[in-house]
C-alpha positions in Angstrom: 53.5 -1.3 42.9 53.7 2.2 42.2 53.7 1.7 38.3 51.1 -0.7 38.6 48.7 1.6 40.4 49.9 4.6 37.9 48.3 1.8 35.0 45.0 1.1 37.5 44.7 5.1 38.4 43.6 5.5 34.5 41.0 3.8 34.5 37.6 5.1 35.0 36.4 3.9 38.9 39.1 1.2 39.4 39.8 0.9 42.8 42.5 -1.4 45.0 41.3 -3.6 47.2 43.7 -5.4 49.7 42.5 -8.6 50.5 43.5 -9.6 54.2 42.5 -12.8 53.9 45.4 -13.0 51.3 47.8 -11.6 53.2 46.5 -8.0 52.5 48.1 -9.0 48.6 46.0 -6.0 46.6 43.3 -6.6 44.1 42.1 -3.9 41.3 38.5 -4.1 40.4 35.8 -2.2 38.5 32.1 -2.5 40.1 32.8 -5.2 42.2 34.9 -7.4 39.8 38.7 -8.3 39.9 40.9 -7.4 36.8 44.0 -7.7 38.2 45.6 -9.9 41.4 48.9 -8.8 42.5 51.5 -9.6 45.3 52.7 -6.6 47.7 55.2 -5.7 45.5 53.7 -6.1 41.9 56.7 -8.4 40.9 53.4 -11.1 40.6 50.5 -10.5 38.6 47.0 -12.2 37.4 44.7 -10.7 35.0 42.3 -12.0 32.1 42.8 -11.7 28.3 40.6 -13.1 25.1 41.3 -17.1 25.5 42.9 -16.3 21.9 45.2 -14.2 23.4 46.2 -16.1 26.8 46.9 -19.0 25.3 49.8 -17.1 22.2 50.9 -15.0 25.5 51.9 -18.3 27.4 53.3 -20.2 24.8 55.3 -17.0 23.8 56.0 -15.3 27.3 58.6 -17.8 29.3 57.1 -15.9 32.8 53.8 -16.5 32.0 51.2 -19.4 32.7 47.8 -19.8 33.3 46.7 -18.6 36.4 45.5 -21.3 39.0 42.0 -22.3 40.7 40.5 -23.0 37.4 41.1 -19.4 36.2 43.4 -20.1 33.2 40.8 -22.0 31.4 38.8 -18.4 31.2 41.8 -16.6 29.5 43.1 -15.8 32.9 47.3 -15.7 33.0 49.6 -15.0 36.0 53.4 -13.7 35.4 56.5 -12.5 36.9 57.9 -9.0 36.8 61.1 -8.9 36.9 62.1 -6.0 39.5 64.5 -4.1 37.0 61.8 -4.8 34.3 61.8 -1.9 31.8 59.9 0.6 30.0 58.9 -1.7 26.9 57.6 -4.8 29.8 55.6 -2.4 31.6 53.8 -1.2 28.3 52.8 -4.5 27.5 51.1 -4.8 31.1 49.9 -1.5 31.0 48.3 -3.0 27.4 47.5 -6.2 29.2 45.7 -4.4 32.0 43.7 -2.2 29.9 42.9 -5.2 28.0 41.5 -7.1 31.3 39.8 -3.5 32.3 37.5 -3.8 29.3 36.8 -7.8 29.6 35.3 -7.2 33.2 34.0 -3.6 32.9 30.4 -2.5 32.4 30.1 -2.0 28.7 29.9 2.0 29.6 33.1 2.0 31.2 34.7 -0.6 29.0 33.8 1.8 26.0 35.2 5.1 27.2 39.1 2.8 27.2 38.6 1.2 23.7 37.8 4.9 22.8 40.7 6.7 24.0 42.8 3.5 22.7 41.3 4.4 19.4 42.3 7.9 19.9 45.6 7.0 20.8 46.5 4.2 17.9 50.6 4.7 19.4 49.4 4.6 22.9 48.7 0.7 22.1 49.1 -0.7 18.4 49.0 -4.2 19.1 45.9 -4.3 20.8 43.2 -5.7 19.6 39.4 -4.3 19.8 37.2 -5.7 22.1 33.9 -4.9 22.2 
């Protein structure tokens, strides 16, 4: 969880949310919207991507599958994390979570990411731009 919140902590006003309804499993939103659903211990994650890029992320990514309640038809995928997962996994969900950051993000906020992402062509270099 700690990484994870590292990722989150980057982002301009994301905030955790534990949800207690959900057996206090932690949230991260921006304004009022979810871009990431995790389990205590961050070994279980949700978040949204371009439909494009869900659907080549499941068919390529053995722990990954659409997320449930309807969600994966929206470009929304869950997937394990291995506990011992290393450096080069946990870039592609820090990429991942930037990635859902922008989808549900005021434009404003959204913008100030895709900039510094720009800025940083190494920081992500498979990303696409979404704007």
């Amino acid at each position: 969880m700690e990484r994870l919140e590292r990722i989150v902590g980057r982002l301009p006003e994301a905030e955790r949310v534990d949800i207690a309804a959900w057996g206090d499993h932690p949230t991260f939103r921006v304004n009022g919207k979810n871009f990431v659903f995790s389990d205590q211990a961050a070994q279980n994650l949700s978040l949204k991507l371009p439909k494009d890029e869900a659907a080549a992320v499941v068919a390529e990514d053995p722990q990954a599958f659409p997320a449930g309640y309807g969600l994966g038809r929206h470009g929304w995928i869950a997937f394990a994390v291995d506990e011992g997962a290393g450096d080069d996994r946990w870039t592609l969900i820090e990429e991942w979570v930037r990635t859902s950051y922008t989808l549900v993000a005021p434009k404003r906020l959204a913008r100030l990411v895709t900039a510094e992402d720009e800025h940083d062509p190494d920081r992500h270099p498979q990303r696409p731009q979404h704007r």
